[in-house]
N, C-alpha and C positions, 0 to 999 in steps of 0.2 A: 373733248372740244379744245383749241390749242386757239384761244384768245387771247393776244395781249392783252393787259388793261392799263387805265390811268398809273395805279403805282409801278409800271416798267417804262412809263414815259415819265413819270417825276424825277425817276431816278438819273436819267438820261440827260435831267436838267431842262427847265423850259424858260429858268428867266429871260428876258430880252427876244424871247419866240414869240412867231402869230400861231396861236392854237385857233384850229377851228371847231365849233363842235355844233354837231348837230343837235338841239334840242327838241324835245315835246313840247309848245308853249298855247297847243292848240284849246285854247282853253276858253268857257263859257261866256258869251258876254252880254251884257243887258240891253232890249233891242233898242231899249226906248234912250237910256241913259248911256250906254258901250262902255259901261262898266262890267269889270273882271265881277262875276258871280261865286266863281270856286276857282280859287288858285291854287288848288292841290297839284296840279303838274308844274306850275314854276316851283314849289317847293323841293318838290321831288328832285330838282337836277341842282338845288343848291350844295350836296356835299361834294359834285363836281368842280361846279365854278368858282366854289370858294376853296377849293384845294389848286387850280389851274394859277389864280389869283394872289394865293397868302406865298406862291412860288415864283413870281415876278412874271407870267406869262402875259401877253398880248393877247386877249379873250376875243373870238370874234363868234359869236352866236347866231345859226340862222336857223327857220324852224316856219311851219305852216300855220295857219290856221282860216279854217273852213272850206269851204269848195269856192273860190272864187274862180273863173275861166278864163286864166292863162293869162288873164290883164288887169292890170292896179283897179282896185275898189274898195274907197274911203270906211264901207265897214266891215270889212276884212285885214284892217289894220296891225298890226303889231305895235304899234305906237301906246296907247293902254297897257300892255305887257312890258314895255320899256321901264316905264312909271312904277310898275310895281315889281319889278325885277330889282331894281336900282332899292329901292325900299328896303325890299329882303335884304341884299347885299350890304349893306349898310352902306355906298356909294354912287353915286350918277353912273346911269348905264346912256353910253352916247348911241344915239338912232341915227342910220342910216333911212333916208326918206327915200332909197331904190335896194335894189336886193345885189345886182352886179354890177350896177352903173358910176357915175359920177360922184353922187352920195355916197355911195359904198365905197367906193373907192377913197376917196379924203379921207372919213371917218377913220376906218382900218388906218391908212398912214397914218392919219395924227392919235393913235391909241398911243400913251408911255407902257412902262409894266406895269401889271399889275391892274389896267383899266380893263373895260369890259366894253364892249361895241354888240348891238341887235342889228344884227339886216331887215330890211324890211321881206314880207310874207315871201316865200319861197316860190308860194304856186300863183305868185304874179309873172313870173314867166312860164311859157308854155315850156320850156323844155325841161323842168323840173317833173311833170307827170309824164309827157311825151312817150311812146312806145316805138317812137323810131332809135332806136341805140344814137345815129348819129347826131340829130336835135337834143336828147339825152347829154350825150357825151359832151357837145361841147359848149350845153349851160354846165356842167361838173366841169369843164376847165376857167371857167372864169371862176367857178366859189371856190377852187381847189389854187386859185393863184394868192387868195388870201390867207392862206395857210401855209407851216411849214410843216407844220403834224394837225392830223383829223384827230379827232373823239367822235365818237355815235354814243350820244345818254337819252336819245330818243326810242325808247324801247316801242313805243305805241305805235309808230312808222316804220319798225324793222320788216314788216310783213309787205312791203309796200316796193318796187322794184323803178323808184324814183332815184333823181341823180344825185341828190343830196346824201339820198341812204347806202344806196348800189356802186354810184358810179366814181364818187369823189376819193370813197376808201381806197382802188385803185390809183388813185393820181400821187397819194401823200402815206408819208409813215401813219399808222391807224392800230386804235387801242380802243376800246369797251370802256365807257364810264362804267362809275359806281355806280348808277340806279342800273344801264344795261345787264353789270356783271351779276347783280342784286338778283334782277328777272332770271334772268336762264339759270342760275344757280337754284333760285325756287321750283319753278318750272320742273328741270331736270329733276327734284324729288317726286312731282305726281308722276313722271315716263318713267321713271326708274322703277324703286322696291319702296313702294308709300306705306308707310307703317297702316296696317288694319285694325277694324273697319274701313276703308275707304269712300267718304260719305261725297254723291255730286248736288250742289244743287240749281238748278236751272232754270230761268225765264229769262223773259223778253215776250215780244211781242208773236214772233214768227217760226213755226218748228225748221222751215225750210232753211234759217238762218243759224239754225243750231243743229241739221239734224247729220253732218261732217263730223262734228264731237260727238253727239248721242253715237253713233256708227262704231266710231275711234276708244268712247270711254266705256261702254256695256260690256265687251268681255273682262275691263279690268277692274271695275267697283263693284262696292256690294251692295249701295243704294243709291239710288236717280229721284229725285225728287222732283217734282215737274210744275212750276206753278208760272204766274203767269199768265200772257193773250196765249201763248202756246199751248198752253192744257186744255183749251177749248177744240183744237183738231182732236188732243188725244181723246176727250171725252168722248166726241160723237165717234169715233173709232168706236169705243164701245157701246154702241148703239144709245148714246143719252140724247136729249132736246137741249142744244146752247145759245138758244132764242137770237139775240141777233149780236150774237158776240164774236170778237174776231175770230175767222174762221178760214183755214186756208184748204176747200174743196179737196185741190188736187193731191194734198199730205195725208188725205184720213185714210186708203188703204195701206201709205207706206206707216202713217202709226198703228194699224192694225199690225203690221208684222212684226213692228219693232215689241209692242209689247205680247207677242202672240212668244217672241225667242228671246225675251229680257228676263227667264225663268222667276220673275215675280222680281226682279230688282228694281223697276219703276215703280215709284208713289204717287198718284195723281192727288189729286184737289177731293173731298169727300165734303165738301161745302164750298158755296162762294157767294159772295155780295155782290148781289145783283142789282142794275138800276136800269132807271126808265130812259137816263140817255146819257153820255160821256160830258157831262158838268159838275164842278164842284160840289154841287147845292142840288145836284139830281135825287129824287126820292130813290133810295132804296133798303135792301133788308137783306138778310145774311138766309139763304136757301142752301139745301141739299144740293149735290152737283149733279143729280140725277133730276132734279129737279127745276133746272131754269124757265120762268115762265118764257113763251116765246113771244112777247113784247117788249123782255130785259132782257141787258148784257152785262155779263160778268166785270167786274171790274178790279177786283181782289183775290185773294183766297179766304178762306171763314177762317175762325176761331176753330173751330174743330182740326182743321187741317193742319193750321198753324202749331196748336198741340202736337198731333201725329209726325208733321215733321221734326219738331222738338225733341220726341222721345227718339228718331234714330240721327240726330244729331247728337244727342246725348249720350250714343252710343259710339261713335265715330272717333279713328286717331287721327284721321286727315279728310280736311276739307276741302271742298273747290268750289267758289259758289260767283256765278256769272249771270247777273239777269233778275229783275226785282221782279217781285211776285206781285205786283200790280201797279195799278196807277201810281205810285206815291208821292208825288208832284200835287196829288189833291189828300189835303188831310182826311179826307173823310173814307180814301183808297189805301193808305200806307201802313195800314195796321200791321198786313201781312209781311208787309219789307220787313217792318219792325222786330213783328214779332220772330219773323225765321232768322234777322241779322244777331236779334239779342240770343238769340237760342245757341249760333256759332259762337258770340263769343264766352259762354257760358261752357262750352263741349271743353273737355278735357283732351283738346287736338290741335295739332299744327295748321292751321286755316288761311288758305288765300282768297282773297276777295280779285275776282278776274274782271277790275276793269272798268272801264267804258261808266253808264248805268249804276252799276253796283256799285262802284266806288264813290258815283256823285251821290247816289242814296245817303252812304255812312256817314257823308258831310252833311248831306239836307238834314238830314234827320235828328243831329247831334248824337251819332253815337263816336264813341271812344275809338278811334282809330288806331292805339295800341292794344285795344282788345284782340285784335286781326294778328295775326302771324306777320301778313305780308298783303298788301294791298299793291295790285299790279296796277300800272299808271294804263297796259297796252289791251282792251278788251280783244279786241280783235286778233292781236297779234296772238294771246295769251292761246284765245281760242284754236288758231293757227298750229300753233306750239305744240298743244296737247294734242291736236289730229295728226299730228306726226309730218308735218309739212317741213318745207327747207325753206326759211325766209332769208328772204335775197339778204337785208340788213346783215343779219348773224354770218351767213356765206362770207361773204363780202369783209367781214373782220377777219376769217379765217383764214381766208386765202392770204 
């Protein structure tokens, strides 16, 4: 792969330049309060902007967050992210109140070196998602006029054929931040020759949403571990009762096959905690997985399972682990996160944590975040990644 990265543009010299870089800043906010919940992705791109920065560069940062449609929406703001960027940085990070406008425009002119400027939300204009190439194109020529060189350290929107990510690289000289170069160099160890055992472990909610990777990663692991709303299709595959737990009808012949040709490399759930309804405070109790009654729904994985996955994690030289193995957003569901995340960092193996879920878990939960190898900022992308797909972001640096 024949990426520049930030240190071939330090070297180039950036003092007195507008660097522009695409950031991940898409990040959790409280609905009630619009406070930042988990700033694990502003941290993530601070070994960029404070290297763009300690270099005399013109910083101009723009970046998404949430699905707002195509037009300004007060809680969809970037403005909270401004505040606690500026924080991190240990300086005022100056907001643009538009993304290409007016606002935008001033701010970027009056940056000195060395300051830092946020545009406001990218996907407040339509031609940031746009799938017309030319509505596309020429919102990437306005954000590409405030640059004289691009960065992409948004690894989480590399998967995504938006104009910030695809179309801007084109317009200006363009280099891989450090968290990007960080991704695809981990990454490229699970598609390569990953030291064995090679352990996967997987949930979420939906097999349909994971079952491109299950596809892409069973000829090349040696264990799949499957917990989750998604182990509920695989169960009734095998002819079990999963009472009224999420259940996706149309996937349970294709989980029949997948574990009929996974020569026994899938671990399903052999217990799970079951409740009477999806509330914190729902009565329930830890049953066999053969055994859900059918007025409960799964909620977790048991203690028994929790174990079994433990001992072939404990056997494993490399991890991959995308997708919490239950509710754990309700203490009385997160055992199983817990117990399968304490188990990886425990494994005497190189371990990524893919993302999205999984990564907000290791925060909820207070586990040790250097216990992990490598914690991916991009779930999606990550996921993208290992199915062997070409993401327009990554493309788009190459060329």
């Amino acid at each position: 792969m024949s990426i520049r990265n930030l240190d071939d543009l330090l070297a180039e010299g950036v003092s007195g330049r507008r660097v522009l870089v695409r950031a991940d800043l898409n990040v959790p906010l409280d609905k009630q309060t619009g406070e930042i919940t988990d700033d694990g992705r502003i941290r993530a791109v601070l070994p960029t902007l404070s290297a763009l920065v300690q270099a005399g560069a013109k910083v101009v940062v723009c970046s998404h967050l949430g699905r707002p449609k195509g037009a300004p929406d007060p809680q969809f703001s970037l403005r909270p992210v401004a505040g606690r960027l500026g924080e991190l940085l240990g300086a005022p990070v100056h907001f643009a109140e538009d993304t290409v406008g007016d606002s935008a425009r001033s701010t970027v002119e009056g940056l000195a070196d060395g300051q830092v400027a946020l545009l406001e939300n990218l996907r407040f204009n339509k031609g940031e998602t746009s799938k017309d190439d030319a509505e596309r194109g020429a919102f990437a020529d306005q954000l590409a006029a405030f640059g004289d060189a691009y960065v992409d350290d948004a690894f989480g929107a590399v998967h995504r054929k938006h104009a910030s990510v695809h179309d801007v690289p084109a317009r200006l000289p363009h280099v891989a931040g450090r968290l990007v170069l960080r991704e695809v160099e981990v990454l490229g160890k699970l598609t390569g020759d990953p030291e064995r055992p090679y352990v996967v472990v997987l949930g979420g909610s939906k097999v349909s949403d994971k079952l491109a990777v299950i596809e892409a990663l069973l000829p090349k692991v040696d264990r799949l571990l499957i917990g989750g709303g998604m182990c509920f299709t695989f169960l009734k595959a095998q002819g079990h009762e999963v009472g009224t737990s999420l259940l996706e009808e149309d996937m349970v012949e294709t989980c029949r096959n997948l574990l009929e040709r996974s020569g026994g490399k899938i671990m399903l759930p052999v217990d799970v905690v079951a409740a009477d309804a999806f509330a914190p405070d729902a009565t329930h109790d830890t049953v066999p997985a053969d055994g859900i009654p059918s007025h409960r729904l799964g909620l977790d994985i048991g203690p028994e399972t929790v174990a079994g996955f433990a001992a072939a994690l404990s056997q494993a030289k490399t991890i991959f682990w995308n997708g919490p193995m239950g509710v754990f957003e309700m203490a009385a569901f997160a055992n199983g996160t817990r117990g399968v995340a304490e188990a990886i960092t425990k494994a005497d193996a190189f371990s990524v944590v893919g993302g999205g879920d999984s990564a907000a878990a290791v925060r909820a939960l207070g586990l040790d975040e250097s216990s992990f190898g490598h914690i991916s900022t991009g779930g999606g992308a990550s996921l993208e990644y290992l199915e062997g797909k070409a993401l327009p972001g990554i493309a788009a640096l190459e060329n």
